[in-house]
N, CA, C and O atoms as a DFTB+ gen file, in Angstrom:
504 C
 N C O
     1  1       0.837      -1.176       0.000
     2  2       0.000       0.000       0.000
     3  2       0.885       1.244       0.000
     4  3       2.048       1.174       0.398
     5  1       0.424       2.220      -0.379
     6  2       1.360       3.766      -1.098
     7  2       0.862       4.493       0.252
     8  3      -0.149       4.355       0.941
     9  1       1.980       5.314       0.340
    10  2       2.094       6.451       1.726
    11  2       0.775       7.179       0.631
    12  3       0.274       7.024      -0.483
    13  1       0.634       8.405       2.374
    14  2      -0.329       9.337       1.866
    15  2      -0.213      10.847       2.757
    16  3       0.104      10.783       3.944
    17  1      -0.434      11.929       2.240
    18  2      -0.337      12.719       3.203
    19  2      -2.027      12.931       3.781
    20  3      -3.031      12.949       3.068
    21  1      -1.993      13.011       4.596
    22  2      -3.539      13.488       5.348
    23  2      -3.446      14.776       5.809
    24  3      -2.394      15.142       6.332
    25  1      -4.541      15.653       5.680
    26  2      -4.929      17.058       5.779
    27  2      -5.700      16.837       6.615
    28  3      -6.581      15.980       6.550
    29  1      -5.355      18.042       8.103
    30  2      -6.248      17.775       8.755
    31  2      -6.817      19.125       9.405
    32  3      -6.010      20.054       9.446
    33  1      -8.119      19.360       9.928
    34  2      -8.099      21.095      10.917
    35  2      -7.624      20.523      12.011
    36  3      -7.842      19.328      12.213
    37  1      -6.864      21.323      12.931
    38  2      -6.637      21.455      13.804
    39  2      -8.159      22.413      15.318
    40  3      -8.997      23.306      15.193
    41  1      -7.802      21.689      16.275
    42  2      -8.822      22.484      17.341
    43  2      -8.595      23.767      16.920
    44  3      -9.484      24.515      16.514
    45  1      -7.165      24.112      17.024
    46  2      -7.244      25.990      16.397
    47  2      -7.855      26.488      15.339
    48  3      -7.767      27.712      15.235
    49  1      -8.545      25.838      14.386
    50  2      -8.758      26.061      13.109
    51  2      -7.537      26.086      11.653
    52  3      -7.735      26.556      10.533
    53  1      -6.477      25.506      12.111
    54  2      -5.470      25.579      11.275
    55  2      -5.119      24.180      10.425
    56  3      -5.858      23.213      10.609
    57  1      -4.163      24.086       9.634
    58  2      -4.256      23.163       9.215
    59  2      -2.869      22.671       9.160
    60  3      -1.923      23.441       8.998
    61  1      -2.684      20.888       9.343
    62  2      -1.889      20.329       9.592
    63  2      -1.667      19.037       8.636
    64  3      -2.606      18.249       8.523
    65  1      -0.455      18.795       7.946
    66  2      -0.616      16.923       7.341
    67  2       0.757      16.205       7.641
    68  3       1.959      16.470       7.648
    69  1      -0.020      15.238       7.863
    70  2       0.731      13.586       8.143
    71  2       0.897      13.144       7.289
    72  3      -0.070      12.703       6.669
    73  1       2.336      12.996       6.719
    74  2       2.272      11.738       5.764
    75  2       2.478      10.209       6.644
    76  3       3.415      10.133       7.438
    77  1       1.942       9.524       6.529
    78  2       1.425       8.247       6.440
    79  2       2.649       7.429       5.448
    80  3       2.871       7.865       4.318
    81  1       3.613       5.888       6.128
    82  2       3.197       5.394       5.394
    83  2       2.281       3.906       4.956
    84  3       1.206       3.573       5.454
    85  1       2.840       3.365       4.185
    86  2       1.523       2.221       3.708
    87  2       0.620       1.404       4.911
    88  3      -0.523       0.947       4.917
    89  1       1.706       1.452       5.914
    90  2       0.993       0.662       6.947
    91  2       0.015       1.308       8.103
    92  3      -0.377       0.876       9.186
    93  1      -0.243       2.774       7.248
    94  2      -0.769       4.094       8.291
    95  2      -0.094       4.196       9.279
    96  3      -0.870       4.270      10.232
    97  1       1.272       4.261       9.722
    98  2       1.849       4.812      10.699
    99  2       2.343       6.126      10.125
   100  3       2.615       6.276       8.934
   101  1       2.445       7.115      11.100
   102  2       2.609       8.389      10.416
   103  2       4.158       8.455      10.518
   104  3       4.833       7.945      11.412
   105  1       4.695       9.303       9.255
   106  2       6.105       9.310       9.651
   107  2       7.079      10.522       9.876
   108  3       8.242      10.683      10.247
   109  1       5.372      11.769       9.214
   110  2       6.169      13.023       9.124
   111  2       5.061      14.381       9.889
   112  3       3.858      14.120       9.894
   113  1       5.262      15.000      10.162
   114  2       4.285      16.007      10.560
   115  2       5.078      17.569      10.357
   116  3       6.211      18.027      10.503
   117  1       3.527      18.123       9.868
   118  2       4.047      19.428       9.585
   119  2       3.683      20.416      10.375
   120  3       2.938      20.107      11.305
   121  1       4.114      21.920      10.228
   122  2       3.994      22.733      10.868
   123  2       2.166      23.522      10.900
   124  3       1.281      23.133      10.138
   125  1       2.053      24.168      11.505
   126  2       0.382      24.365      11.133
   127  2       0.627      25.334      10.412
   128  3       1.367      26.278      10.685
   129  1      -0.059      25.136       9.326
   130  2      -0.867      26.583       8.141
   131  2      -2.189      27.322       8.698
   132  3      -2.980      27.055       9.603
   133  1      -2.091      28.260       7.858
   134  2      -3.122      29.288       8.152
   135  2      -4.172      28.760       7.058
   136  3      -5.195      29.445       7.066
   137  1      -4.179      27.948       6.327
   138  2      -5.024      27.747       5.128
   139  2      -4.752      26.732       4.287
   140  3      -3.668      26.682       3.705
   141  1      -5.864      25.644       4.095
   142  2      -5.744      24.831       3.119
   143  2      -4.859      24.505       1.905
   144  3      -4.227      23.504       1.569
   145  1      -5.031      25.610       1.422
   146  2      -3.747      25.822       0.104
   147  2      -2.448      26.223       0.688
   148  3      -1.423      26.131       0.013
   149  1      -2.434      26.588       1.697
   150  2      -0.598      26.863       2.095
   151  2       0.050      25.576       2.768
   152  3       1.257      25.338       2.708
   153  1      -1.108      24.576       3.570
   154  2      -0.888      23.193       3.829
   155  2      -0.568      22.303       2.511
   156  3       0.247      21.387       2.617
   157  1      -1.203      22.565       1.265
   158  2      -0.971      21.906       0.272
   159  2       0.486      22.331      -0.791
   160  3       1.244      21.877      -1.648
   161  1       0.299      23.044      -0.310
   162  2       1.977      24.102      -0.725
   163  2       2.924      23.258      -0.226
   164  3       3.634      22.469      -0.851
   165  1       2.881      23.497       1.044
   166  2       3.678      22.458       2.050
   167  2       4.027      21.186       1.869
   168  3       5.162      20.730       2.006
   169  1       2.984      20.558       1.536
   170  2       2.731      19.463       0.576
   171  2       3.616      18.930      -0.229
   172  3       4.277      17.900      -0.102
   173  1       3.566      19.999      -1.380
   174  2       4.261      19.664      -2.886
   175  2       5.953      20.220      -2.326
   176  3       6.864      19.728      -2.992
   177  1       6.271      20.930      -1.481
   178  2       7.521      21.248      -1.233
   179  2       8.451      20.018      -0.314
   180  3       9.668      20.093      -0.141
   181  1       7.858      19.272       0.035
   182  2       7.689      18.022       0.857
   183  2       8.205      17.088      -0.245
   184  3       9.276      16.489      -0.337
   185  1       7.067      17.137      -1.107
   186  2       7.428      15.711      -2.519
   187  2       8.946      15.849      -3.431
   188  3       9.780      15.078      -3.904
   189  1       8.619      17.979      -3.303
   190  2       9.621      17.990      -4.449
   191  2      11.112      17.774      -3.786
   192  3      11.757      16.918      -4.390
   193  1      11.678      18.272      -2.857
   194  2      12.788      18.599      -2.008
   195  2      13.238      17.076      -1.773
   196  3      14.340      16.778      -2.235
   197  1      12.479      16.039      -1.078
   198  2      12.633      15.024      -0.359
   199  2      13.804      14.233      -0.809
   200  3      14.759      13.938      -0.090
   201  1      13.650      13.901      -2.101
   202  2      15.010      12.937      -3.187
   203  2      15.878      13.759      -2.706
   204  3      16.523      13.136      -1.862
   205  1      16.312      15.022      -2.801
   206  2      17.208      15.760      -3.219
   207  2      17.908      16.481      -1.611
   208  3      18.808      17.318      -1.549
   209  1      17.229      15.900      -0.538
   210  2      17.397      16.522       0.975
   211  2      18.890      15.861       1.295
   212  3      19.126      14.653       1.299
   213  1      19.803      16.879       1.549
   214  2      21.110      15.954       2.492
   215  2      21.238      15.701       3.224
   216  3      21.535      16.798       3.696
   217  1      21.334      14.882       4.230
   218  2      21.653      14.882       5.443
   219  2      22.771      15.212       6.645
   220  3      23.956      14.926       6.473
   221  1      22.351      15.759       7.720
   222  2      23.187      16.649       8.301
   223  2      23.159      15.959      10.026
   224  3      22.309      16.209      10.880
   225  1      23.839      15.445      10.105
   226  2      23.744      14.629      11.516
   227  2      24.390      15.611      12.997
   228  3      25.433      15.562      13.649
   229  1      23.324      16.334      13.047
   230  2      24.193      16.791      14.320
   231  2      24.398      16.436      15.547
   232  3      24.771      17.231      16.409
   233  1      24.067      14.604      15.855
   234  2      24.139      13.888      17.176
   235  2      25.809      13.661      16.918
   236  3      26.297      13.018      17.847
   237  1      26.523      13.939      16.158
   238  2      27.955      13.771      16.105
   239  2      28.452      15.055      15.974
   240  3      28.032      16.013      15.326
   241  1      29.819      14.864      16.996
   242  2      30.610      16.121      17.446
   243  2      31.381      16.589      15.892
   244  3      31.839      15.877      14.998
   245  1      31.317      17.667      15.987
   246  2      32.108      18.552      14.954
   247  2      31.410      18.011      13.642
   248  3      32.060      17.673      12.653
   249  1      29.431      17.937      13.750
   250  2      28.995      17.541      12.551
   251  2      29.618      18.794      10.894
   252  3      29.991      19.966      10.856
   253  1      29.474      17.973      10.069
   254  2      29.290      18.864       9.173
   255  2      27.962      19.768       8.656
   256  3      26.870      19.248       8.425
   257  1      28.225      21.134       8.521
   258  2      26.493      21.715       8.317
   259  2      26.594      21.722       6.581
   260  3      27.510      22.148       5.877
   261  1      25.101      20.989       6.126
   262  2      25.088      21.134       4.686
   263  2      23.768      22.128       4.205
   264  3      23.044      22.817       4.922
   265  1      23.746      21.996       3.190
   266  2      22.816      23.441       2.724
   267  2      21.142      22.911       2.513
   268  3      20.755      21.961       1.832
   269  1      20.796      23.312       2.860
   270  2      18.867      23.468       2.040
   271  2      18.873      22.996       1.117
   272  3      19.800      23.246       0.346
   273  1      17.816      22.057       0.729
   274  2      17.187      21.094       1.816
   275  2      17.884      20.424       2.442
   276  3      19.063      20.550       2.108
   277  1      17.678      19.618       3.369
   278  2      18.196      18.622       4.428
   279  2      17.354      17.984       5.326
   280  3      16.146      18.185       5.446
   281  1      17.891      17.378       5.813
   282  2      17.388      16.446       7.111
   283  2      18.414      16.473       8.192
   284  3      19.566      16.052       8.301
   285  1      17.472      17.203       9.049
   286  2      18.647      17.255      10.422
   287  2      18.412      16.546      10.965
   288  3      17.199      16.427      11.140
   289  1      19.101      15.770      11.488
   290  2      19.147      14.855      12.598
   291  2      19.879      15.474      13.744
   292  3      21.005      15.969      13.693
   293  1      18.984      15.370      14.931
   294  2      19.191      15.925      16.260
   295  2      18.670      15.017      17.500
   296  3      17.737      14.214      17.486
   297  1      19.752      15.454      18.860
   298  2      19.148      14.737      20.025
   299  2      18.099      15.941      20.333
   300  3      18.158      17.081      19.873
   301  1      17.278      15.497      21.081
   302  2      16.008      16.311      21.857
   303  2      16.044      16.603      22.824
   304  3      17.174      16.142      22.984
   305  1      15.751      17.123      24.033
   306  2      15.647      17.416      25.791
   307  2      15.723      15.540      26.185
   308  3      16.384      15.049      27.100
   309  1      15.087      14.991      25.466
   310  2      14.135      13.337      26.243
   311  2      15.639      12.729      25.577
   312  3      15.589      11.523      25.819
   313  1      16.758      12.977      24.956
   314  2      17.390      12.095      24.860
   315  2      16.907      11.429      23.960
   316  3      17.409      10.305      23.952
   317  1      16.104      11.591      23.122
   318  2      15.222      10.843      21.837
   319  2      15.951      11.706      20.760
   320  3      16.245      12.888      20.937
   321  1      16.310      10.732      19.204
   322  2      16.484      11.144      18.268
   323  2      15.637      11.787      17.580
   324  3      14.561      11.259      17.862
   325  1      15.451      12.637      16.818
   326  2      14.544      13.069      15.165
   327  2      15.314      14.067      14.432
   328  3      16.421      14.601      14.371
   329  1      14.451      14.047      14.040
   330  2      14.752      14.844      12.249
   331  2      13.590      15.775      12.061
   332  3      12.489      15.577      12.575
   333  1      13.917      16.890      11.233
   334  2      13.386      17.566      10.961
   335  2      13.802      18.040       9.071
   336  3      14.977      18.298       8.810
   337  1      13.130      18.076       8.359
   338  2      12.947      18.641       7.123
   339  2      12.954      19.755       6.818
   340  3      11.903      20.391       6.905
   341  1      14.127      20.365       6.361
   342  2      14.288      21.917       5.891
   343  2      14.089      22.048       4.493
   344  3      14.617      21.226       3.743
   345  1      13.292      23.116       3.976
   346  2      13.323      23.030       2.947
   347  2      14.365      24.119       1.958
   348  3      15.199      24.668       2.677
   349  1      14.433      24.381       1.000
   350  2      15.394      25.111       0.194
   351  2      15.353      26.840       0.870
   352  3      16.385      27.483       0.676
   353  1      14.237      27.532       1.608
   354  2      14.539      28.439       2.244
   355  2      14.892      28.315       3.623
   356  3      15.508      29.255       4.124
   357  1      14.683      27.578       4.143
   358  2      15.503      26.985       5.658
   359  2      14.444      26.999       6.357
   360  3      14.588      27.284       7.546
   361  1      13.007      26.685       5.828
   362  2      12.162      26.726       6.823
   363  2      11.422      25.091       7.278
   364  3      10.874      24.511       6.340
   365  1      11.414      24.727       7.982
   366  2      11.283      23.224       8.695
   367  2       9.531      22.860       8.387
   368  3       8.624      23.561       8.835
   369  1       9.380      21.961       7.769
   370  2       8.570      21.632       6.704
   371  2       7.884      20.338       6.914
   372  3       6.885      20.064       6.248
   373  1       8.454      19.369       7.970
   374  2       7.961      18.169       8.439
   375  2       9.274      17.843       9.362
   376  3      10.437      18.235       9.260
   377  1       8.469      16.746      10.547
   378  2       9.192      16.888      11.620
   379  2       8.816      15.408      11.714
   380  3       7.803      14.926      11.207
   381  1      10.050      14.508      12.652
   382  2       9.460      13.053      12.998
   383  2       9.464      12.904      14.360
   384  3      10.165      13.630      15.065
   385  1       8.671      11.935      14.867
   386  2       8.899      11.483      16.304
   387  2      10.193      11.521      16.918
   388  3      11.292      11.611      16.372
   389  1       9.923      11.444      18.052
   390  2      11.078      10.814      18.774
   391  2      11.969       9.633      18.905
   392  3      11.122       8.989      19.524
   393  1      12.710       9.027      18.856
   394  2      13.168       7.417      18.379
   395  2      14.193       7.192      19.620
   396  3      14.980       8.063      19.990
   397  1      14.101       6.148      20.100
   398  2      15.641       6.092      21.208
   399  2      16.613       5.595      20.448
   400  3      17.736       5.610      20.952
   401  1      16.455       5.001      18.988
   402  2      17.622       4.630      18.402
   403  2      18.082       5.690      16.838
   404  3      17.323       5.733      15.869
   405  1      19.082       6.260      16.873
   406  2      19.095       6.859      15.960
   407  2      19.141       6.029      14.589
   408  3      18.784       6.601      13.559
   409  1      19.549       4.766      14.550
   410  2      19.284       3.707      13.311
   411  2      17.683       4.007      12.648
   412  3      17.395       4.253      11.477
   413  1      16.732       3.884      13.906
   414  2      15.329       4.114      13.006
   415  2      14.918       5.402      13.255
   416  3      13.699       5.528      13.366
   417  1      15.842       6.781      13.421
   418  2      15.325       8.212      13.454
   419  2      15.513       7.946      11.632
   420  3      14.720       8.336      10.775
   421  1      16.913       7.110      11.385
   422  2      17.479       7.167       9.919
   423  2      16.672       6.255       8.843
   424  3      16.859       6.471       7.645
   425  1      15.770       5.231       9.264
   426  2      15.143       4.661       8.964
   427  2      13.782       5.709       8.706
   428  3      13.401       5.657       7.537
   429  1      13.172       6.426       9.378
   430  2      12.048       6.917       9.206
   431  2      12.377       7.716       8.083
   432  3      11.627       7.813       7.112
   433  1      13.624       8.373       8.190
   434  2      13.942       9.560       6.776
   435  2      13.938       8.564       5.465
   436  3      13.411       8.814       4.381
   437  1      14.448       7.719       5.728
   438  2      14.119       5.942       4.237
   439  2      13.033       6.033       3.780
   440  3      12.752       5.909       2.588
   441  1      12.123       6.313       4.871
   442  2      10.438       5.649       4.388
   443  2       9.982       7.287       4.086
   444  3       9.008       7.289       3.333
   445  1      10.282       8.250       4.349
   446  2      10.183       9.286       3.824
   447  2      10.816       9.245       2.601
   448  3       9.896       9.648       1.889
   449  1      11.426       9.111       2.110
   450  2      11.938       9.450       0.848
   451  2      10.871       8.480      -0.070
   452  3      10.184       8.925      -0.990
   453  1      10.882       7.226       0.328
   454  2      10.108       6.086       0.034
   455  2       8.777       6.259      -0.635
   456  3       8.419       5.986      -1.780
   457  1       8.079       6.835       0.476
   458  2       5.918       7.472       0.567
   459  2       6.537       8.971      -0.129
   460  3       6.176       9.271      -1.267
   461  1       7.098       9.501       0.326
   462  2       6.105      10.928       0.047
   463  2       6.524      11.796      -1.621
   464  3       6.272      12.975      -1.871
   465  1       6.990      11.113      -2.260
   466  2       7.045      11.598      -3.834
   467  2       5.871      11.049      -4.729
   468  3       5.502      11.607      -5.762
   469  1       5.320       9.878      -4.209
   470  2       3.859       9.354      -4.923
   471  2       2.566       9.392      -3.994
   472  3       1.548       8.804      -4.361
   473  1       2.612      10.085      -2.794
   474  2       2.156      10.168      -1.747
   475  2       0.683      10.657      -2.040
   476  3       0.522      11.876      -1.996
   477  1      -0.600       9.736      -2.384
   478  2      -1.784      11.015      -2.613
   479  2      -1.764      11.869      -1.548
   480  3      -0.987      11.711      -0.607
   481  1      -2.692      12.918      -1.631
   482  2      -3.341      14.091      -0.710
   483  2      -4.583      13.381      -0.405
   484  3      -5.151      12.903      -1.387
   485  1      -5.164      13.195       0.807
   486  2      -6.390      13.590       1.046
   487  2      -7.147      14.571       2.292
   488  3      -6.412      14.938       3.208
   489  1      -7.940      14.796       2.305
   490  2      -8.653      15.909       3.539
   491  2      -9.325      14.791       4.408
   492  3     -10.119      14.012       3.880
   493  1      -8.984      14.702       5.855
   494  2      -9.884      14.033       6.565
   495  2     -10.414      15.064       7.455
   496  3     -10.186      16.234       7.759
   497  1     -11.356      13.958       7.785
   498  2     -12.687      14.928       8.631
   499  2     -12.142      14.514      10.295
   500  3     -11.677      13.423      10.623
   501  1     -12.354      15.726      11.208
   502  2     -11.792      15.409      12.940
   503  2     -12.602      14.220      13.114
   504  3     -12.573      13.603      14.179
């Protein structure tokens, strides 16, 4: 089964999407929009960037910093790994859980690259 991003309102009235993948576990989350079409913006900047994102590991000392897009990889307050998705203006575009192993923080960025270039859109209802 093919990843998907899901559109969703938020209690605030804003809007938020998950890409999903095949097995509906979510793998990415985005920042909230002010509007449907700027969530779907978000969207296509997500599909297009993703192949082309470098990765930038900063759980290692004296990481190297690489340019927009990317995938940062970072420790958190909890001692949990993730990543976050920058896109070509440096603005953070999808974000992943927390992971205690950084093997599957690196694994989730896999299945991202994986789902979200054929990824449908759909709108779900709260």
């Amino acid at each position: 089964m093919a990843g998907k991003f899901e559109i969703k309102v938020t209690d605030s009235g804003k809007y938020r999407f998950n890409l999903k993948a095949g097995n509906g576990e979510v793998i990415a989350t985005s920042q909230l929009y002010a509007t449907a079409a700027s969530c779907k913006k978000g969207i296509e900047s997500v599909k297009r960037i993703v192949l082309n994102a470098k990765l930038e590991d900063q759980t290692v000392e004296g990481f190297q910093t690489v340019t927009n897009p990317k995938f940062e990889v970072y420790t958190d307050k909890n001692n949990e790994t993730r990543f976050r998705l920058k896109a070509r203006n440096g603005e953070i575009v999808a974000t992943g859980e927390g992971y205690s192993a950084k093997k599957s923080c690196l694994n989730g960025i896999e299945s991202i690259k994986k789902n979200a270039p054929e990824a449908k859109v759909v709108e779900v209802e709260n």
